[in-house]
C-alpha positions as CSV (number, residue, x, y, z in Angstrom):
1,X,13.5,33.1,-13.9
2,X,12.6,36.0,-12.4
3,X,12.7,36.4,-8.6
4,X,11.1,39.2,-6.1
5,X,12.3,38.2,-2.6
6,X,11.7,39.6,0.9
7,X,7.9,40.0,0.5
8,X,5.1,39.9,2.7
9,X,3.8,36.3,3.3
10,X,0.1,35.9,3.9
11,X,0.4,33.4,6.2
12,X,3.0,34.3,8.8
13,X,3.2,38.4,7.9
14,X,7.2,38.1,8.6
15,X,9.2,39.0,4.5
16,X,10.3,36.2,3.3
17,X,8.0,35.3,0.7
18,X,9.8,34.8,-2.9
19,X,7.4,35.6,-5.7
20,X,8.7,33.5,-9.0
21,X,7.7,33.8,-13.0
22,X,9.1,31.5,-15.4
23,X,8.4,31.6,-18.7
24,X,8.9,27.8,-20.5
25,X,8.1,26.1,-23.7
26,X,6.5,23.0,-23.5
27,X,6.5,20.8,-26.9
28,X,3.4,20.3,-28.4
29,X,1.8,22.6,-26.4
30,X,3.8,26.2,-27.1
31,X,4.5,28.7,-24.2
32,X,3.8,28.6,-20.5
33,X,4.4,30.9,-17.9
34,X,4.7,28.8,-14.0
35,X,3.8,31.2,-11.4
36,X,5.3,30.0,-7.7
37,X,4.7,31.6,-3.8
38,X,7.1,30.1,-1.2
39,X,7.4,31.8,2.4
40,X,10.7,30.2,3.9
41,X,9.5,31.0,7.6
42,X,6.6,29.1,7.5
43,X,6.8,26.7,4.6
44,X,3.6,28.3,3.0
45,X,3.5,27.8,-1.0
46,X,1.2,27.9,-3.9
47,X,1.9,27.6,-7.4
48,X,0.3,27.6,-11.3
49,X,0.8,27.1,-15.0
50,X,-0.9,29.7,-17.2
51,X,-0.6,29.6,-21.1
52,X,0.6,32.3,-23.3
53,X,-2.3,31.7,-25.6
54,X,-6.0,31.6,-25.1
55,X,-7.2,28.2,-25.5
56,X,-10.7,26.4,-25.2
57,X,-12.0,24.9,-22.4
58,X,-10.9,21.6,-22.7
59,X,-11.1,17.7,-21.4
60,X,-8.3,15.4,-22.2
61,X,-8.9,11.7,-21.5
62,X,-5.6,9.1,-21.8
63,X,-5.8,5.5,-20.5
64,X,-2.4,4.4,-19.2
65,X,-1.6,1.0,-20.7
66,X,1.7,0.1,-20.1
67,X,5.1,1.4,-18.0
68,X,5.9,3.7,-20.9
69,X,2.8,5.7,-20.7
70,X,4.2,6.8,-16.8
71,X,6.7,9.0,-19.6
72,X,3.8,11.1,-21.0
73,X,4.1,15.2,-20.4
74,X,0.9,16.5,-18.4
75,X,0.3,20.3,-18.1
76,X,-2.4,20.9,-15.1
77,X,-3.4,24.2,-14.1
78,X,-5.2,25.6,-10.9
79,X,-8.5,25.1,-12.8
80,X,-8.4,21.5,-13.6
81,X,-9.6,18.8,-12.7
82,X,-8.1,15.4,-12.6
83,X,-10.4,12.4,-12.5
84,X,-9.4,8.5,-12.3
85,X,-13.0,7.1,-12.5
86,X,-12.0,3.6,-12.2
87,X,-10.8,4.1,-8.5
88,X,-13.2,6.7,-7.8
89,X,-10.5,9.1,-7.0
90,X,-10.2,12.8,-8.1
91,X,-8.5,16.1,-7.6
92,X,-10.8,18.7,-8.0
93,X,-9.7,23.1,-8.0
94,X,-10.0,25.1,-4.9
95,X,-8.6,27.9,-3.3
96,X,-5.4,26.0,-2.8
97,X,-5.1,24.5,-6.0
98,X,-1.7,24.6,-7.6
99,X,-0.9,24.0,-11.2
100,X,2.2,22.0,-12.3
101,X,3.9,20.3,-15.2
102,X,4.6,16.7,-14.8
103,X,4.3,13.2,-16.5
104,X,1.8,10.3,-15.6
105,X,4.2,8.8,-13.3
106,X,4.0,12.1,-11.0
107,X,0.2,12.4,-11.1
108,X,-0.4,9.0,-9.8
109,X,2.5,9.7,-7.2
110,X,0.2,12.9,-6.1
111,X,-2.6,10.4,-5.7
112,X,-0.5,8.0,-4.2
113,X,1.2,10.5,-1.1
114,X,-2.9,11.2,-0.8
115,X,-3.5,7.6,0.0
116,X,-0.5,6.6,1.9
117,X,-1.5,9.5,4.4
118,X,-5.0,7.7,5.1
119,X,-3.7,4.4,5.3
120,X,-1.0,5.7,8.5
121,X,-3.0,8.1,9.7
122,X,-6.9,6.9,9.0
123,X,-8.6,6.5,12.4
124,X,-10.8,3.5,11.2
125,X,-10.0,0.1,9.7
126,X,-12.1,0.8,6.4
127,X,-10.5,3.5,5.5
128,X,-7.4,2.3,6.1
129,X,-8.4,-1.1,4.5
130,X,-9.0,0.8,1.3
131,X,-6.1,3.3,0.6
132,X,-4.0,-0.2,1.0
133,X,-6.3,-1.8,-1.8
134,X,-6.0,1.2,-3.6
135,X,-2.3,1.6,-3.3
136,X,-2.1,-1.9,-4.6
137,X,-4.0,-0.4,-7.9
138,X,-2.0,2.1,-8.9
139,X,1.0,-0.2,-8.6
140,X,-0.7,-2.7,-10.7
141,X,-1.6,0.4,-12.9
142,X,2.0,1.7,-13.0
143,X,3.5,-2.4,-13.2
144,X,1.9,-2.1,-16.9
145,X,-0.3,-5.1,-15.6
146,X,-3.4,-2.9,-15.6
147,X,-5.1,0.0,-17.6
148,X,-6.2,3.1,-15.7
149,X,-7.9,6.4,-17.6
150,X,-6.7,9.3,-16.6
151,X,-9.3,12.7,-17.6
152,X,-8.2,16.1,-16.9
153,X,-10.8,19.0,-17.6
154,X,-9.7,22.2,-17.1
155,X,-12.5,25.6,-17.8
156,X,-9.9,27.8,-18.8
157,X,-7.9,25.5,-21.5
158,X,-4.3,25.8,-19.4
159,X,-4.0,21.9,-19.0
160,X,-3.3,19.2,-21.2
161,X,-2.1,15.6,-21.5
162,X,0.4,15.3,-24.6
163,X,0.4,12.4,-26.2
164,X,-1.1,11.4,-29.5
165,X,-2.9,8.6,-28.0
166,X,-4.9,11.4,-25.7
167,X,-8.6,12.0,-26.8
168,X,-9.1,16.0,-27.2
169,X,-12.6,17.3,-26.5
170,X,-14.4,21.1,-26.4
171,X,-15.1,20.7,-22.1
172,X,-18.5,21.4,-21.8
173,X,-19.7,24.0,-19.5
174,X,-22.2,23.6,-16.6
């Protein structure tokens, strides 16, 4: 891994930002380079997958059925999206998008921090009503007892979800 330390950090202007390139192959899906930003002043951090080759833009959909599918690899860059339609839920890019590699099991944990935050901290008793119901989902999703699709569409091709039983489509531009 290469490393640049004492740089300036965006957020806080004192040097101790610690720029980071890795460069890591991912089976079945070839070469990847993880790009990290971490400021230890201020705790400020941003990170991203990029892949070595060009791909297409592309939209994977996989529908968890059982405990084993929590194993699967996912690749998501800064320019995906990751959509679970059945619980309305979705993480879309943004300025402080970050890109990681992962399995399903650590996606649904991202969702799951999400909605343990509103259902401490939500001022009303909908919402926290909800994130509980929710919560209660993606247990039942990761218990095996229910199916959940997971879609990830990512514009620049970076992001994938690798398993054979993922369905690869050509993302279609709006």
């Amino acid at each position: 891994m290469d490393q640049i330390k004492n740089e300036m950090c965006p957020v806080c202007h004192t040097k101790n930002l610690v720029l980071s390139e890795e460069e890591k192959e991912v089976p079945h899906f070839g070469k990847v380079f993880l790009f990290s930003m971490n400021c230890s002043n201020c705790k400020y951090s941003v990170s991203d997958v990029e892949c070595a080759d060009v791909h297409e833009p592309s939209k994977y959909t996989f529908t968890i059925e059982n405990e084993k599918d929590l194993n699967i690899r996912v690749v998501k860059s800064s320019t995906a999206s990751v959509k679970l339609p059945q619980l309305r839920m979705d993480m879309t890019p943004g300025p402080a998008s970050i890109g990681f590699i992962s399995n399903i099991e650590g996606l649904l944990k991202k969702f799951e921090d999400i909605l343990v935050n509103e259902r401490d901290n939500a001022e009303d008793d909908e919402t926290r009503h909800e994130a509980k119901n929710l919560l209660k989902k993606i247990w039942k999703v990761k218990c095996g007892d229910v199916p959940l699709k997971v879609i990830i569409e990512d514009p620049n091709g970076n992001s994938a979800i690798l398993s054979e039983k993922a369905v690869v489509e050509k993302l279609k531009i709006k």
